[in-house]
N, CA, C and O atoms as a MOPAC input file, in Angstrom:
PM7 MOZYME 1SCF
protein

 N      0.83100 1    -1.16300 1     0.00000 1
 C      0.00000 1     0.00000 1     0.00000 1
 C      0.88500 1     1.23900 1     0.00000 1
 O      1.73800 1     1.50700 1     0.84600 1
 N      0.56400 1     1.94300 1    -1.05200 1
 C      1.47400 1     3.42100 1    -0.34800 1
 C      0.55900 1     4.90400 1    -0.17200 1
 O     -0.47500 1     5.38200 1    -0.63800 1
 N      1.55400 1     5.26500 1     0.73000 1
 C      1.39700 1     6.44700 1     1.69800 1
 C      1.53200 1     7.47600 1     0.22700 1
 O      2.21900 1     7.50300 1    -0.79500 1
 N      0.52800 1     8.18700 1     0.79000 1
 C      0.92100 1    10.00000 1     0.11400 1
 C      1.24100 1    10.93700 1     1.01500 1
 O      0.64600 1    11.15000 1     2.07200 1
 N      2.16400 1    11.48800 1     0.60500 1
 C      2.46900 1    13.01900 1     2.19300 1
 C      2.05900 1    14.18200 1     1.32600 1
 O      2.62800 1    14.07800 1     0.23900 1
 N      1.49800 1    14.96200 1     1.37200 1
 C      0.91900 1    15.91100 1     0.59400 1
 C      2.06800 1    17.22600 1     0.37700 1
 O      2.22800 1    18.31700 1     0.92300 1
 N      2.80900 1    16.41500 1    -0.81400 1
 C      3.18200 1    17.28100 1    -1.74000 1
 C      3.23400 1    17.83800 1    -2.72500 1
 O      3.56800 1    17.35000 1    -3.80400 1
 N      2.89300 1    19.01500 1    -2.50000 1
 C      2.09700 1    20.22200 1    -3.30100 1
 C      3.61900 1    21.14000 1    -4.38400 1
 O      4.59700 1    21.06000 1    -3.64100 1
 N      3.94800 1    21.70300 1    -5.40000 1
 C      4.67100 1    22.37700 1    -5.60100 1
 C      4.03900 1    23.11800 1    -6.57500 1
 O      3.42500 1    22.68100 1    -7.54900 1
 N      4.32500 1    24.88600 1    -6.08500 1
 C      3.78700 1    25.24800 1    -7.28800 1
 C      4.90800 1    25.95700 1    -8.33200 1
 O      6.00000 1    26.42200 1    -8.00400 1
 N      4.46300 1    25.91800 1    -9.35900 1
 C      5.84700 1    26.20700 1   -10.81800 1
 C      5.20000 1    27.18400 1   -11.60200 1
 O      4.16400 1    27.00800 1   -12.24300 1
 N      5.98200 1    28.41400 1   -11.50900 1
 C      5.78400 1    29.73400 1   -12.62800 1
 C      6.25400 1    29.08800 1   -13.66200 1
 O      7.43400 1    28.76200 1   -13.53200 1
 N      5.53600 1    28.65700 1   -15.06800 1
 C      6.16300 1    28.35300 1   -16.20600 1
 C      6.38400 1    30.01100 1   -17.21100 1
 O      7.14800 1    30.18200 1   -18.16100 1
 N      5.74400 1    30.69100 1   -16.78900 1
 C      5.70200 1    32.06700 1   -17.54300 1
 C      4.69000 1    32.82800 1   -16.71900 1
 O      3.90000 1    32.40000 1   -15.87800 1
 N      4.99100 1    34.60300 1   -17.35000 1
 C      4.26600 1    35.57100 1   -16.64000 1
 C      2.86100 1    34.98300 1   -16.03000 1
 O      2.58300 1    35.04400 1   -14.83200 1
 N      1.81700 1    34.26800 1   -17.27200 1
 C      0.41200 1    34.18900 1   -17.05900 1
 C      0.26300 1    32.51200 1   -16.45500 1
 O     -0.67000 1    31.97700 1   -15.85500 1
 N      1.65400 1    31.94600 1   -16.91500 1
 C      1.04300 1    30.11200 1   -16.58000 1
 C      1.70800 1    29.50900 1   -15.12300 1
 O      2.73700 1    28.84700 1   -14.98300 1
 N      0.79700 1    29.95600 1   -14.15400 1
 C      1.31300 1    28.87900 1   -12.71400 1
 C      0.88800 1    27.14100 1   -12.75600 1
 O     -0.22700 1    26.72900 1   -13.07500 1
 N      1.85800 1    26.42000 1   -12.42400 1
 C      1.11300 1    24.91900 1   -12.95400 1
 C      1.48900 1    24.66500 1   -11.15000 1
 O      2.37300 1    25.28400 1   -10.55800 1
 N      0.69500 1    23.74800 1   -10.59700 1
 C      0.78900 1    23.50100 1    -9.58700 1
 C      0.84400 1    21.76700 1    -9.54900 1
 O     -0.11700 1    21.07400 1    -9.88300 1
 N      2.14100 1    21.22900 1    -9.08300 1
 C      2.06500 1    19.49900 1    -9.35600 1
 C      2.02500 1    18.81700 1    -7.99200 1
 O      2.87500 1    18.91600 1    -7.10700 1
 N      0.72300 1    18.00100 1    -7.96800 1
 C      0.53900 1    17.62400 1    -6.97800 1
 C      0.71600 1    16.29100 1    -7.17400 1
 O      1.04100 1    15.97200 1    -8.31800 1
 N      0.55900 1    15.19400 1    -6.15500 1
 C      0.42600 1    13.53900 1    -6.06400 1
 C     -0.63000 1    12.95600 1    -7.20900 1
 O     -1.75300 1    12.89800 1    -6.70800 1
 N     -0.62300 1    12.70800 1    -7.97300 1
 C     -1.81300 1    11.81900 1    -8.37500 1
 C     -2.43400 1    10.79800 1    -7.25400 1
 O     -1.71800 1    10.16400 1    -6.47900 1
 N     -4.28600 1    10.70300 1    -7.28000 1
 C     -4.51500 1    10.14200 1    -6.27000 1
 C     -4.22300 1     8.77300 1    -7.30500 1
 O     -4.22400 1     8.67100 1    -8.53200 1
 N     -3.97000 1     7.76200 1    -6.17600 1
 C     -3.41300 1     6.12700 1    -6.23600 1
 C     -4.05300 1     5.38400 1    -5.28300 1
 O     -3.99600 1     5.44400 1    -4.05500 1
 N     -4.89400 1     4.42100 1    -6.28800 1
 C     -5.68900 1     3.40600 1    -5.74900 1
 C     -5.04400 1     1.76000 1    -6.03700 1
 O     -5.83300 1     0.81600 1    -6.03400 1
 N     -3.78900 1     1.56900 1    -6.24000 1
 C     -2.90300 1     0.81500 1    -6.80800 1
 C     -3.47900 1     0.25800 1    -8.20100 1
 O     -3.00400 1    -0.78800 1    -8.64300 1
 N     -4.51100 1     0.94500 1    -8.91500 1
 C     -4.41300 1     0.62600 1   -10.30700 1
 C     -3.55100 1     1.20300 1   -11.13900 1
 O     -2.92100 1     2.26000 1   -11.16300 1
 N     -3.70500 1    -0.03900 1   -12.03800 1
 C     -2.79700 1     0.31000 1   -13.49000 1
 C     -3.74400 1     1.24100 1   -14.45300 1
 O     -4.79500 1     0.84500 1   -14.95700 1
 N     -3.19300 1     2.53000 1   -14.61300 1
 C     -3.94800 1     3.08800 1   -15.44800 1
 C     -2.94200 1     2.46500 1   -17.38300 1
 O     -1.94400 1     1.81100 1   -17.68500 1
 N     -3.98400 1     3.17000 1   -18.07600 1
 C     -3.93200 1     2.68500 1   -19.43000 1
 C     -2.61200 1     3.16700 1   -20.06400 1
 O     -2.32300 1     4.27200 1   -20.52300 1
 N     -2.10500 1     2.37100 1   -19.99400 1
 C     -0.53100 1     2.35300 1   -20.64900 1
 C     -0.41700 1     3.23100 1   -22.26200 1
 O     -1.13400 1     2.93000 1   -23.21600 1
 N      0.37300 1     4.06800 1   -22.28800 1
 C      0.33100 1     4.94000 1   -23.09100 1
 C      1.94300 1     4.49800 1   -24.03700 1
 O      1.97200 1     4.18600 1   -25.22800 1
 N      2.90800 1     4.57200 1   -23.29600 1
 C      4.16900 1     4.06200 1   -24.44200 1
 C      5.00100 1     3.26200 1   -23.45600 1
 O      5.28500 1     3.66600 1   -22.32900 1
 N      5.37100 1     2.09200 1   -23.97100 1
 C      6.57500 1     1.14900 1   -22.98600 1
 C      7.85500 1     1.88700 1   -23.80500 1
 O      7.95900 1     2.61900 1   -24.78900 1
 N      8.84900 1     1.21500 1   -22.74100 1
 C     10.05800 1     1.73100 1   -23.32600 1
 C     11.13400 1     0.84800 1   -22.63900 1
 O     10.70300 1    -0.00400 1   -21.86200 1
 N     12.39900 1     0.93000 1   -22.80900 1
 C     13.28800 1     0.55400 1   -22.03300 1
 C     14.39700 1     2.09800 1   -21.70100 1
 O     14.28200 1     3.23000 1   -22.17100 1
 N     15.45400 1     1.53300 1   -20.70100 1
 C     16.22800 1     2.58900 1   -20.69700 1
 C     17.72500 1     1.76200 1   -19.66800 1
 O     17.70100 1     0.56900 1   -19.36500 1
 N     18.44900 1     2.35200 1   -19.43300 1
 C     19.42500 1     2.18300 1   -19.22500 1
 C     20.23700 1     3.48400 1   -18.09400 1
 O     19.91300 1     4.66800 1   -18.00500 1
 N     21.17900 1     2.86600 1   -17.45400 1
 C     22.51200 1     3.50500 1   -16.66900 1
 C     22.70200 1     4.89500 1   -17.83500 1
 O     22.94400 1     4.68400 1   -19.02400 1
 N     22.51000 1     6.61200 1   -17.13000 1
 C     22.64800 1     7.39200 1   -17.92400 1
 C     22.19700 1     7.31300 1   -19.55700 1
 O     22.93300 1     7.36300 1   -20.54200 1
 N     21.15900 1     7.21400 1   -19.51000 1
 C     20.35500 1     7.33200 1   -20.96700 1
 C     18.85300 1     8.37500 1   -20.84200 1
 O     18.25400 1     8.61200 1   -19.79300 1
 N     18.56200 1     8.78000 1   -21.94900 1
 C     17.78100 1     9.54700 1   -21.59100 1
 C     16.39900 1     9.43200 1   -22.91800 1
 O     16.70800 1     9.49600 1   -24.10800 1
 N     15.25200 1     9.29800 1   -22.57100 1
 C     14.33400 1     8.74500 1   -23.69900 1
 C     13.98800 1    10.01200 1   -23.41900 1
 O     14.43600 1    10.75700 1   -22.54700 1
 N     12.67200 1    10.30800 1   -24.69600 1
 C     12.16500 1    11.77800 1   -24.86700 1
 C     10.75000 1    11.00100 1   -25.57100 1
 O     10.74100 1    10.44500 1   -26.66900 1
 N      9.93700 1    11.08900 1   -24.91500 1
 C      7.93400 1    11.34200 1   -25.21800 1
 C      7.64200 1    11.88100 1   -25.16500 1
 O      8.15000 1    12.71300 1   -24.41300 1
 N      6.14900 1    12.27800 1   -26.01600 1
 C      5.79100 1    13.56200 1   -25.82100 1
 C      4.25200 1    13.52800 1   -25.81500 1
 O      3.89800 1    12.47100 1   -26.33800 1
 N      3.18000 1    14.28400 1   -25.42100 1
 C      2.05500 1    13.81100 1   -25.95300 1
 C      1.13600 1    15.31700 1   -25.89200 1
 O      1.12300 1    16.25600 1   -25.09700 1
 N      0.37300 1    14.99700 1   -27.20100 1
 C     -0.65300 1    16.06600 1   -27.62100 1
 C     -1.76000 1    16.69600 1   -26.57100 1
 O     -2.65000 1    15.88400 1   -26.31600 1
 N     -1.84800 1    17.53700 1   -26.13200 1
 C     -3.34100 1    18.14200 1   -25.60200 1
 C     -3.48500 1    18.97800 1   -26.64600 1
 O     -2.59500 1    19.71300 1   -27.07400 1
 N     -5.06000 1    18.85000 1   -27.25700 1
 C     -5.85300 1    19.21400 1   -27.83700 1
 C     -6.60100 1    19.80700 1   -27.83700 1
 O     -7.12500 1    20.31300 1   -28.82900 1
 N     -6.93100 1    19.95700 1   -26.61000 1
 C     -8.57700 1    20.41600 1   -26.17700 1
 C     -8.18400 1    21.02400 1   -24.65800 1
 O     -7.08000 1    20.76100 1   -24.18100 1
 N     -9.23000 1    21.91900 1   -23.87200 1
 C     -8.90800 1    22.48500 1   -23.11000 1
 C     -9.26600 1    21.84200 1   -22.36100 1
 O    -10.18300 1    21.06200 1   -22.62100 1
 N     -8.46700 1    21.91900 1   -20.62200 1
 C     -8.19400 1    20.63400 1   -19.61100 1
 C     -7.67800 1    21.58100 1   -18.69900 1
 O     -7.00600 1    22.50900 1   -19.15000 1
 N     -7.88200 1    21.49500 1   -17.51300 1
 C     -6.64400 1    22.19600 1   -15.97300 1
 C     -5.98000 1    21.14100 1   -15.77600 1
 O     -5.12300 1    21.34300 1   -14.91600 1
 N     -5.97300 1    20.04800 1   -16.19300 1
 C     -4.92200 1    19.14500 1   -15.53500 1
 C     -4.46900 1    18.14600 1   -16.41000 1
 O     -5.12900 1    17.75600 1   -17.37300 1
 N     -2.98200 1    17.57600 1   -15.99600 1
 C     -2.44000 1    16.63100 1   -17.05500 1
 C     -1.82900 1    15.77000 1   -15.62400 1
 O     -1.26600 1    15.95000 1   -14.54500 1
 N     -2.49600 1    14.55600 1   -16.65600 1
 C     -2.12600 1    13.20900 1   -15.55500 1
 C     -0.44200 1    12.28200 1   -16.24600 1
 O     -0.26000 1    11.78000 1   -17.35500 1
 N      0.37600 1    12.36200 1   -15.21700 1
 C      1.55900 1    11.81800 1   -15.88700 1
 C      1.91800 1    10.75800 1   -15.06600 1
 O      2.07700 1    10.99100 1   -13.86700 1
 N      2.11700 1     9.32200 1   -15.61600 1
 C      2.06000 1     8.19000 1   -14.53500 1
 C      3.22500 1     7.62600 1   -14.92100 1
 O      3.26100 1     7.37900 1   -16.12700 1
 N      4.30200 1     7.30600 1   -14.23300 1
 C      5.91000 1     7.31400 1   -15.07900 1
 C      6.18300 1     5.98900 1   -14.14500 1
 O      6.62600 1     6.25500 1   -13.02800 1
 N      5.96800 1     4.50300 1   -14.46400 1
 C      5.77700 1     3.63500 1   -13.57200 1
 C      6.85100 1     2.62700 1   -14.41500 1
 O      6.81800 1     2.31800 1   -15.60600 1
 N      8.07300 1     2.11900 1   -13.08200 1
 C      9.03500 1     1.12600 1   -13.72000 1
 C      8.84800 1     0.08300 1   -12.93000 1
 O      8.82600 1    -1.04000 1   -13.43400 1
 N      8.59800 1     0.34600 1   -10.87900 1
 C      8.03800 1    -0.75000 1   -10.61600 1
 C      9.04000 1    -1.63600 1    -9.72000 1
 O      8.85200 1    -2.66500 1    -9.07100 1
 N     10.59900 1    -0.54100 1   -10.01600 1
 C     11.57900 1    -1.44500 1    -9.24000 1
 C     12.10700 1    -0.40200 1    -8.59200 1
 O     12.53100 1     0.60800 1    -9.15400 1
 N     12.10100 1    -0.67800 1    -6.92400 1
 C     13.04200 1     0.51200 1    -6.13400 1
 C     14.05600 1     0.47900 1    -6.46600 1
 O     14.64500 1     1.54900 1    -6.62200 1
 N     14.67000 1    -0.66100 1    -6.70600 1
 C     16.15300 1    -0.64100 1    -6.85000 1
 C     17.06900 1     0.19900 1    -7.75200 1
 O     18.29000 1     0.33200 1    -7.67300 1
 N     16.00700 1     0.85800 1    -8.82600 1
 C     16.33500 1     1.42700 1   -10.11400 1
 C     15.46500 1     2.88500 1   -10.09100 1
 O     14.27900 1     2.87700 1    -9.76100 1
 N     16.27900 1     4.33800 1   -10.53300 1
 C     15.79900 1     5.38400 1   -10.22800 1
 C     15.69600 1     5.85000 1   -11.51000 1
 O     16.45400 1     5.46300 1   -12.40000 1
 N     14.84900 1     6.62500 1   -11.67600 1
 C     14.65200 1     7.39500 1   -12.61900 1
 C     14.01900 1     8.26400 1   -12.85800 1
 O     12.82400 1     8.14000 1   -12.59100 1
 N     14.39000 1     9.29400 1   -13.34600 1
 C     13.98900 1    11.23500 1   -13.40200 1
 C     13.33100 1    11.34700 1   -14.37400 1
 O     13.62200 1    10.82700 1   -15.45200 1
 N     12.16200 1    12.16400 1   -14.12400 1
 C     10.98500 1    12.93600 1   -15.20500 1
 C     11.51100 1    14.36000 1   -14.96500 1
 O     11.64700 1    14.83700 1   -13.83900 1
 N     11.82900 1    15.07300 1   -16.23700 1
 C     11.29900 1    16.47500 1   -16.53400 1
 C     10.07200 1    16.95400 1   -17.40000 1
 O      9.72100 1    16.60100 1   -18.52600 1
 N      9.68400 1    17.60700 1   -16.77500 1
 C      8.13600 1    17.78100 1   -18.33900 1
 C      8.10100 1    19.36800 1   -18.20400 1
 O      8.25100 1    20.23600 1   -17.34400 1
 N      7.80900 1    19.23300 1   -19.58500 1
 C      8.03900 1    20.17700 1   -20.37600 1
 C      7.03000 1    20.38300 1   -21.36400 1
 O      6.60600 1    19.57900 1   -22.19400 1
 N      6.52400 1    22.23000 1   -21.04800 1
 C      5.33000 1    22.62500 1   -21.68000 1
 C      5.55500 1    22.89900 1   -22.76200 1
 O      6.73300 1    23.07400 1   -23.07200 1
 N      4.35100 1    23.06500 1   -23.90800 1
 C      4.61400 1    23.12400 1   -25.46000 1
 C      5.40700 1    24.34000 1   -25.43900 1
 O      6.14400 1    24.13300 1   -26.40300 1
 N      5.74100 1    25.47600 1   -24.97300 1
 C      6.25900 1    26.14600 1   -24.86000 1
 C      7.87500 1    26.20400 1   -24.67000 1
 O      8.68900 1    27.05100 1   -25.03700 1
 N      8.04300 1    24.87900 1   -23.89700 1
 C      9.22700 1    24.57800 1   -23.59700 1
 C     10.03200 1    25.18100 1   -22.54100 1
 O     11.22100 1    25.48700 1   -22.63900 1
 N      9.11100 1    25.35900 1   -21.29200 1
 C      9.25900 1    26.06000 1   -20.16300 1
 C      9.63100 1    24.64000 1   -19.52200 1
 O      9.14900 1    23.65000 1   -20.07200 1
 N     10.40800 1    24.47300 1   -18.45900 1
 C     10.44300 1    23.64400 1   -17.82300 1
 C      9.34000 1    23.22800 1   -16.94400 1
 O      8.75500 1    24.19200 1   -16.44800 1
 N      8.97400 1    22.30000 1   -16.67200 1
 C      7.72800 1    22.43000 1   -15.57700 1
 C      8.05300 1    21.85300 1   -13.83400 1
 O      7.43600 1    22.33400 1   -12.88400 1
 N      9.24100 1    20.63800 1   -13.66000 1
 C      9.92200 1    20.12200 1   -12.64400 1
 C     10.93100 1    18.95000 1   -13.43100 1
 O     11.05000 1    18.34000 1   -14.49400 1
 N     11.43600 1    19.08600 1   -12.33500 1
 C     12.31500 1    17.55600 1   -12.54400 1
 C     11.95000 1    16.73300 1   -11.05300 1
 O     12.21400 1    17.24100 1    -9.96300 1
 N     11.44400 1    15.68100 1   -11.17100 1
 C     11.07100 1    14.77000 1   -10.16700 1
 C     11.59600 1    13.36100 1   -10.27600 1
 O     11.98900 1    12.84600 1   -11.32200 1
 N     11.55900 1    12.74500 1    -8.99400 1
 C     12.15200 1    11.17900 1    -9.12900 1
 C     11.16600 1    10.48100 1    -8.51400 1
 O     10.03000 1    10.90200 1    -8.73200 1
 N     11.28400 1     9.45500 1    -7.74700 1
 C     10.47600 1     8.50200 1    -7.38200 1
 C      9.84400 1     9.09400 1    -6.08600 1
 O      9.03900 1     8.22800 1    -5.74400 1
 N      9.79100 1    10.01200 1    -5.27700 1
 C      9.43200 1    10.43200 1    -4.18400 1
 C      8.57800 1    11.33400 1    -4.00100 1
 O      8.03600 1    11.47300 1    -2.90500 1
 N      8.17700 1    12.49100 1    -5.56600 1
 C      7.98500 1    13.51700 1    -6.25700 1
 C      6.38600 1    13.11500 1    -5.73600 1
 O      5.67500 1    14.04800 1    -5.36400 1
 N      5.89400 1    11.85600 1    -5.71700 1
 C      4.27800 1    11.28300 1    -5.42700 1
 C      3.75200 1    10.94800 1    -4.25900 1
 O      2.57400 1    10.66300 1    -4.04200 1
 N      4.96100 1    10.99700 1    -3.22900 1
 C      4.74300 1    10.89900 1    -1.78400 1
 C      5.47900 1     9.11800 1    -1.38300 1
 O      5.61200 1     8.70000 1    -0.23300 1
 N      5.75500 1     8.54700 1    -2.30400 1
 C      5.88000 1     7.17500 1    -2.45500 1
 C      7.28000 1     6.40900 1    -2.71100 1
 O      6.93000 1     5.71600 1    -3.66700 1
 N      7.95300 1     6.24400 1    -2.60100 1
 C      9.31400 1     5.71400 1    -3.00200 1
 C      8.54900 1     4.07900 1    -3.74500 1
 O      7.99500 1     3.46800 1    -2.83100 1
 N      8.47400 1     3.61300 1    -4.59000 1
 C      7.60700 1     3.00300 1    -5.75200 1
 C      8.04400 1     2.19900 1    -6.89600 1
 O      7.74300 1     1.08500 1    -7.32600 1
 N      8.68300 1     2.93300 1    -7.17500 1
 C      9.25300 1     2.91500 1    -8.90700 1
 C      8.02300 1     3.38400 1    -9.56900 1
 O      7.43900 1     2.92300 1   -10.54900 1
 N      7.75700 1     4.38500 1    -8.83500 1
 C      6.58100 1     5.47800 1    -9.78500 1
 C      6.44200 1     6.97200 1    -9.67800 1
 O      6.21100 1     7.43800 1    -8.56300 1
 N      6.54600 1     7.70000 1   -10.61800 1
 C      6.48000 1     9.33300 1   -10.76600 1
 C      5.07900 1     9.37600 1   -11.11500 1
 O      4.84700 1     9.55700 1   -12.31000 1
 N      3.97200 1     9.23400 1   -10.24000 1
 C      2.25600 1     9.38000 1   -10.43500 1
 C      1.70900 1    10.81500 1    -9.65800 1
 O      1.38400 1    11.10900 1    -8.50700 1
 N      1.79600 1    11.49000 1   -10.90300 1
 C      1.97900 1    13.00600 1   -10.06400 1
 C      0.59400 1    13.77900 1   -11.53700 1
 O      0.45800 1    13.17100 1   -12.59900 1
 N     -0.00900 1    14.75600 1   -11.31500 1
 C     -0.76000 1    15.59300 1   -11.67800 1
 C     -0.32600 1    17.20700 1   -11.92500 1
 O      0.03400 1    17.97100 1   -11.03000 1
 N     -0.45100 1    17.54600 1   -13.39000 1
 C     -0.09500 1    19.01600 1   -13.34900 1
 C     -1.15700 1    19.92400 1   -13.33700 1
 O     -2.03000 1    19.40200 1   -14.03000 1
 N     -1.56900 1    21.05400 1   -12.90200 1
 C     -2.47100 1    21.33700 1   -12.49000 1
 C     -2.50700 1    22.94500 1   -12.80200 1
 O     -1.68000 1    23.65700 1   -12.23300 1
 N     -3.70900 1    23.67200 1   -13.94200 1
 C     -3.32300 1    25.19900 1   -13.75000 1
 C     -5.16100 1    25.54100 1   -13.92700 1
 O     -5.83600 1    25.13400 1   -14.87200 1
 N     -5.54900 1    26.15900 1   -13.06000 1
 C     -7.37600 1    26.39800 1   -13.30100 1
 C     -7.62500 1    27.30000 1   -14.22000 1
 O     -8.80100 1    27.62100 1   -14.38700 1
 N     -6.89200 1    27.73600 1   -14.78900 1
 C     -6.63500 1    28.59500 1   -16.27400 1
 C     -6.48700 1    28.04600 1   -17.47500 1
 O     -6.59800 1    28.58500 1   -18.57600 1
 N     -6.14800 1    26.58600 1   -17.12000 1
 C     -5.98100 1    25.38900 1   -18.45900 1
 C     -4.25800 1    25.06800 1   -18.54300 1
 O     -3.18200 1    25.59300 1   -18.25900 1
 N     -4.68000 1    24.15200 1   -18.98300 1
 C     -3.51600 1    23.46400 1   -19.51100 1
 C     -2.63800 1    24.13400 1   -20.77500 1
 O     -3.36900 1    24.25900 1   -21.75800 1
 N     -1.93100 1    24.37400 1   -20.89900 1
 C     -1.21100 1    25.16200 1   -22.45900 1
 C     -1.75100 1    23.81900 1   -23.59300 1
 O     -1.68200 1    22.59900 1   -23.44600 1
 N     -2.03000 1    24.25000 1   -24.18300 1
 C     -2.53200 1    23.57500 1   -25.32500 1
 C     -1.45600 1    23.42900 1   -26.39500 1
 O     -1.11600 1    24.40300 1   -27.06600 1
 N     -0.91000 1    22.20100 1   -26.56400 1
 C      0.10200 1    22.22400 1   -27.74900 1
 C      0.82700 1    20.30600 1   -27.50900 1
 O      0.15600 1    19.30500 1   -27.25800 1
 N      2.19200 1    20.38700 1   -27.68700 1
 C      3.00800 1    18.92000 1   -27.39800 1
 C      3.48300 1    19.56700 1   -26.34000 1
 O      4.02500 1    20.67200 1   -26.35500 1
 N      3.21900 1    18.66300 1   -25.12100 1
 C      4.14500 1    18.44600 1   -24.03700 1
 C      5.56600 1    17.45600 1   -24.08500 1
 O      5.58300 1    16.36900 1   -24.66200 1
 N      6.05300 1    17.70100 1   -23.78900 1
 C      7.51200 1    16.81800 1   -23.36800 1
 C      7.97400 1    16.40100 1   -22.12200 1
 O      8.32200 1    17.05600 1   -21.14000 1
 N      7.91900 1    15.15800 1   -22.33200 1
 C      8.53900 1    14.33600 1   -21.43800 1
 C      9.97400 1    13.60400 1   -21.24300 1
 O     10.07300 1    12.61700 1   -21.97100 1
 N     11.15100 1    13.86600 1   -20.39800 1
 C     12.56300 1    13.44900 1   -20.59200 1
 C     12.52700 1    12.64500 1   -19.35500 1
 O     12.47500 1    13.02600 1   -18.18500 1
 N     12.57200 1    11.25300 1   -19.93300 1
 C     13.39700 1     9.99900 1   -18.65700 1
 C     14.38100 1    10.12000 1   -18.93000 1
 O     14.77100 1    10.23700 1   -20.09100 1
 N     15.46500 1    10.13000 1   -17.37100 1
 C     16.39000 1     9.73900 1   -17.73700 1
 C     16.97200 1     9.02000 1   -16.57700 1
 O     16.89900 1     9.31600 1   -15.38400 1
 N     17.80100 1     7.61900 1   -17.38200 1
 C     18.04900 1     6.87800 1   -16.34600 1
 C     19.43100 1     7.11100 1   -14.91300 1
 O     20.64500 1     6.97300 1   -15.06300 1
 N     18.91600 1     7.37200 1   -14.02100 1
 C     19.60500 1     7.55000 1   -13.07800 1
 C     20.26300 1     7.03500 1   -12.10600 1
 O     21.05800 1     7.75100 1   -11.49600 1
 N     20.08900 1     5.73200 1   -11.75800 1
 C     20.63500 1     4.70700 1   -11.11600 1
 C     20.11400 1     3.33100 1   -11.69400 1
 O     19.45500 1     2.63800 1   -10.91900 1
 N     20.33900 1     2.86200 1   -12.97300 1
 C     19.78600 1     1.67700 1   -13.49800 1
 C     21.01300 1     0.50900 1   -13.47600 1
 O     22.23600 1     0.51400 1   -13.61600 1
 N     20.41000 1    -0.06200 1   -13.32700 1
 C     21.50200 1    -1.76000 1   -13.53000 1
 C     20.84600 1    -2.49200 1   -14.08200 1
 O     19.83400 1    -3.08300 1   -13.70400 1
 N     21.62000 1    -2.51800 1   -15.46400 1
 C     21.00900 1    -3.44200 1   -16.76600 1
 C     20.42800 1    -2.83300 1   -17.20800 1
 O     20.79600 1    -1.65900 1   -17.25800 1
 N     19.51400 1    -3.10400 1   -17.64500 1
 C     17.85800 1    -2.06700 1   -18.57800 1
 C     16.84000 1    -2.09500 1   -17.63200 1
 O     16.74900 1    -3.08700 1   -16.90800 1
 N     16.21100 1    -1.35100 1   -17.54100 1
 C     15.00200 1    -1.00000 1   -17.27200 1
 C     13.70700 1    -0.99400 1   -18.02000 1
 O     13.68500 1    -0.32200 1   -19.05100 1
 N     12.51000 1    -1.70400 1   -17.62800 1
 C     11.29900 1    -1.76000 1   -18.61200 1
 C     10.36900 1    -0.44200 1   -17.71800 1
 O     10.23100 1    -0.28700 1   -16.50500 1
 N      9.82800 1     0.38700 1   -18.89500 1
 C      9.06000 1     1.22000 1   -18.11700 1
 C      7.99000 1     1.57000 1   -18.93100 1
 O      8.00300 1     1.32200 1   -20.13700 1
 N      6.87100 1     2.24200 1   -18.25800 1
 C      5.86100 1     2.77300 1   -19.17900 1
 C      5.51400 1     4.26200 1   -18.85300 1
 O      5.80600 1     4.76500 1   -17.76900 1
 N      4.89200 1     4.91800 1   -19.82600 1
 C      4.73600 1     6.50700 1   -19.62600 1
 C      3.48600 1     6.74500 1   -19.88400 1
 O      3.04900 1     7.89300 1   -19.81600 1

C-alpha cells in the first residue's frame, strides 16, 4: 500500500502560466498504458504527448516498478518552459513510480508536451511505461 504526504509544488512556467504538481490520487491501479520503453545507466528517452482540447490538468504516470532502479521525469510545456524535474518520491511514495498531476485552473497550455526519462541509477535495462 502506499502512503501520500501531501506534496504540493507550485511552478511559474511564464508571466500568465502557474502549474501547480501535486500527487496523483493512487488506488494501486494500473492506469492505461500509453508508451513502454526501455532505458538504461545514464540514458535519456524523450515522449511527448498532444493536448488538444482544453483541460486544468495533465495526468503523468511514469511507472518502472523497481526501487532498486531510479529514474527522473522532466516535463516540459509546449512552450518549452520547464515544468519540474522529479524522481520517485515527487508522489509521496518511493515506488518505482512518478504518479503526479499538473495542475493550472486557467488550463492546460494547449500544444506537445515533453517528457525526458532519464536513467539515473539503473543496472542493466530497465522496462518502463509513460
Amino acid at each position: 500500500m502506499s502512503h501520500l504526504r501531501s506534496s504540493v509544488y507550485l511552478i511559474t512556467a511564464s508571466q500568465d502560466a502557474e502549474y501547480t504538481v501535486v500527487p496523483a490520487k493512487s488506488d494501486n491501479t494500473i492506469t492505461p498504458r500509453w508508451v513502454t520503453d526501455t532505458i538504461t545507466q545514464d540514458q535519456t528517452n524523450w515522449h511527448d504527448k498532444p493536448v488538444s482540447s482544453y483541460t486544468t490538468s495533465l495526468h503523468i504516470d511514469l511507472n518502472w516498478g523497481d526501487t532498486s532502479d531510479s529514474l527522473r521525469l522532466k516535463v516540459y510545456s509546449p512552450s518549452k518552459q520547464l515544468i519540474g524535474t522529479f524522481y520517485d518520491s515527487a508522489d509521496g511514495a518511493i515506488d518505482g513510480r512518478i504518479n503526479i498531476e499538473i495542475r493550472n485552473s486557467n488550463g492546460i497550455e494547449i500544444g506537445t508536451w515533453y517528457y525526458e526519462v532519464y536513467g539515473d541509477s539503473v543496472t542493466g535495462t530497465e522496462d518502463y511505461y509513460i
